[in-house]
C-alpha positions in Angstrom: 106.8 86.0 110.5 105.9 88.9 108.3 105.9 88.9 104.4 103.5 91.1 102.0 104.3 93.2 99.0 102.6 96.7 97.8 100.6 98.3 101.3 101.1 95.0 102.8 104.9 95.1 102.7 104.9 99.2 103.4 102.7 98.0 106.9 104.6 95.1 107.7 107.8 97.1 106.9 106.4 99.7 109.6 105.6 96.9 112.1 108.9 95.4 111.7 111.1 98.3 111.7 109.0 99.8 114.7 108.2 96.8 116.4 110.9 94.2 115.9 110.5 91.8 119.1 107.2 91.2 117.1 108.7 90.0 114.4 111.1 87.2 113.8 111.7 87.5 110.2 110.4 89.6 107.0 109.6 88.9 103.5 109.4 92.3 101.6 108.4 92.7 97.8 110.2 95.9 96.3 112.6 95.6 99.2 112.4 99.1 102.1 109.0 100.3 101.2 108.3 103.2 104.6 108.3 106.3 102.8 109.4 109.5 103.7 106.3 111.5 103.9 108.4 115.1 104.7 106.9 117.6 101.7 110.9 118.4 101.0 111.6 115.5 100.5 108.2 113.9 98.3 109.0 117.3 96.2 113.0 116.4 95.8 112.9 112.7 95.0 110.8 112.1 91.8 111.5 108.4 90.3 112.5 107.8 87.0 110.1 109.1 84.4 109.3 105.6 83.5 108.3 104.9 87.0 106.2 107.9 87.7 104.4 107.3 84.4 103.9 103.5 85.6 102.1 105.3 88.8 99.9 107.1 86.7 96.7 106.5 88.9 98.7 108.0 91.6 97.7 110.9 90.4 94.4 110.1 88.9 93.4 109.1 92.4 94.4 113.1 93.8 91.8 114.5 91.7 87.9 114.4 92.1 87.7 112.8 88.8 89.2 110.2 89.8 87.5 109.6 93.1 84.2 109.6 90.6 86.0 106.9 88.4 87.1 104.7 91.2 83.8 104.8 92.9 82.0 103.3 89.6 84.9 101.2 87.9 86.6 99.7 90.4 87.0 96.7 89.0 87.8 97.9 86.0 90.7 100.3 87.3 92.1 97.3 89.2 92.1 95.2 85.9 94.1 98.3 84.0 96.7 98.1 87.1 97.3 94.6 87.1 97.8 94.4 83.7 100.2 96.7 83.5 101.8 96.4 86.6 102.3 92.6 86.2 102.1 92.0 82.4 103.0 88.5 82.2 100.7 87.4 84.7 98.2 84.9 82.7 95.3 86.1 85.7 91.8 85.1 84.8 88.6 86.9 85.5 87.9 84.5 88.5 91.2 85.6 90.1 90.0 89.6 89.7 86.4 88.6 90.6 88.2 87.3 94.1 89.8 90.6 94.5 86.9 92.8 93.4 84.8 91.2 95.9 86.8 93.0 98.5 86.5 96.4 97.0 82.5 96.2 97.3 83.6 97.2 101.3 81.8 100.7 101.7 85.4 102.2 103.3 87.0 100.8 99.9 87.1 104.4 97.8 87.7 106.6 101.1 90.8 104.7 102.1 92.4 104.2 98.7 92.3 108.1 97.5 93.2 109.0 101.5 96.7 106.5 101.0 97.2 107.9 97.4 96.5 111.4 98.6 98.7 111.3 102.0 101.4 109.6 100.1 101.9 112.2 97.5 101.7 115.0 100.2 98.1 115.9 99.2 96.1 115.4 102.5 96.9 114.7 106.2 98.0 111.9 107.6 95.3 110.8 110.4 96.7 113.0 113.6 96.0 109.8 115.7 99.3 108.7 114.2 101.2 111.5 113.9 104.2 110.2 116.5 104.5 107.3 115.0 104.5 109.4 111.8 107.5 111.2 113.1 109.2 108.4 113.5 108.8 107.3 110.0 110.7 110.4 108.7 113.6 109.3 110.2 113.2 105.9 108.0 114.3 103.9 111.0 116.2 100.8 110.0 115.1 97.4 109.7 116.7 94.7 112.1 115.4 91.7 111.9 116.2 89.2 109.5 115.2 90.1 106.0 114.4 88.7 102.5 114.0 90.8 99.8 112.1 90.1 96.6 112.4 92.1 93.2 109.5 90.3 90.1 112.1 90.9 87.2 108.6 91.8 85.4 107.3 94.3 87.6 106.0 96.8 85.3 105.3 99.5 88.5 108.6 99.0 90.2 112.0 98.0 88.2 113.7 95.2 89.7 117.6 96.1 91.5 119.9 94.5 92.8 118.9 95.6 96.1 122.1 97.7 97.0 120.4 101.0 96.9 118.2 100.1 99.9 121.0 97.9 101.6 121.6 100.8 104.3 118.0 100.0 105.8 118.5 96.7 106.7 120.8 96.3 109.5 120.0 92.7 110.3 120.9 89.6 108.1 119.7 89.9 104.5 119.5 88.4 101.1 118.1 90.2 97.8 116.5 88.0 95.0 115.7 89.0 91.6 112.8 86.9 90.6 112.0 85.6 86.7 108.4 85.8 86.0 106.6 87.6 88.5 105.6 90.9 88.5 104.2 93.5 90.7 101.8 90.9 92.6 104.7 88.2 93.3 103.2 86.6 95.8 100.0 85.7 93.6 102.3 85.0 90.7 105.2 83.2 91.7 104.2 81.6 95.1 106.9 78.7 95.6 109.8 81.5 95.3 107.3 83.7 97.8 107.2 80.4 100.0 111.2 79.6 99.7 111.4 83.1 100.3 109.8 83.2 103.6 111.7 79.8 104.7 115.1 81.5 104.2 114.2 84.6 106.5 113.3 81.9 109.4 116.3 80.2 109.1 118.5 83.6 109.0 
């Protein structure tokens, strides 16, 4: 049983999508999230202005500047995100201090500007992975039984309806819109996480 939001849900969207007698059922947060990593298509398909700007360490993160300020304000950066990217989220220091401790990995700043860099067409992809990279530009479909999760507060992604990803799951699948949770639903709103994940075993 897979479920995850932000890189969890993009890897366990992968897994699922590539690797479905793995996985009975999914729980993904923002819906499809395998992106198209071909450079025609990252240059073609801008979001809405208010969701680039949302993603504005995105960009921070390609420059060298940015590598500098993640390297010594980790903690700090992750606070500004989550703020902003779950703004009714009533998170307490303890909660960040949890996730910071995570961050103090020494691979922490290498892999997070790599990600941000490969997925805005700024750096290779590790070559180790390029088939399975090839794949992925063909955004295969998901099969197995899927639930899909929008926080109605989600100040990095905007909440649908879910129709405009509908075409990616070819399996059963409900779309919920979810009051109070932002970009971290799992963290925020865990019993409609948990209800969530109980519906994709029984689809």
């Amino acid at each position: 049983m897979f479920g995850g939001y932000d890189w969890g849900g993009r890897a366990l969207d992968v897994a699922a999508a590539l690797w479905p007698k793995r996985c009975r059922a999914l729980v993904s947060v923002s819906s499809y999230l395998i992106q198209n990593l071909d450079p025609a298509v990252l240059a073609s398909s801008p979001d809405a202005p208010g969701t680039e700007s949302a993603h504005w360490y995105f960009y921070f993160f390609l420059t060298e500047r940015g590598r500098t300020a993640l390297t010594r304000s980790r903690r700090d950066l992750a606070e500004v995100v989550w703020r902003r990217n779950s703004p009714q989220w009533p998170f307490t220091s303890a909660d960040l201090d949890i996730a910071a401790a995570a961050m103090d990995n020494p691979d922490y700043v290498d892999v997070v500007i790599h990600n941000y860099r490969v997925r805005q067409g700024a750096a290779p992809g590790d070559p180790r992975y390029a088939a399975l990279e090839a794949r992925l530009l063909a955004q295969p479909p998901i099969t197995v039984p899927a639930v899909t999760l929008d926080g109605l507060a989600d100040g990095s992604f905007p909440a649908t309806d879910g129709a405009a990803s509908a075409n990616h799951f070819t399996g059963p699948r409900v779309h919920h819109r979810v009051p109070g949770a932002g970009h971290n639903l799992p963290q925020e709103q865990p019993r409609a996480f948990v209800a969530a994940v109980l519906e994709a075993v029984r689809l």
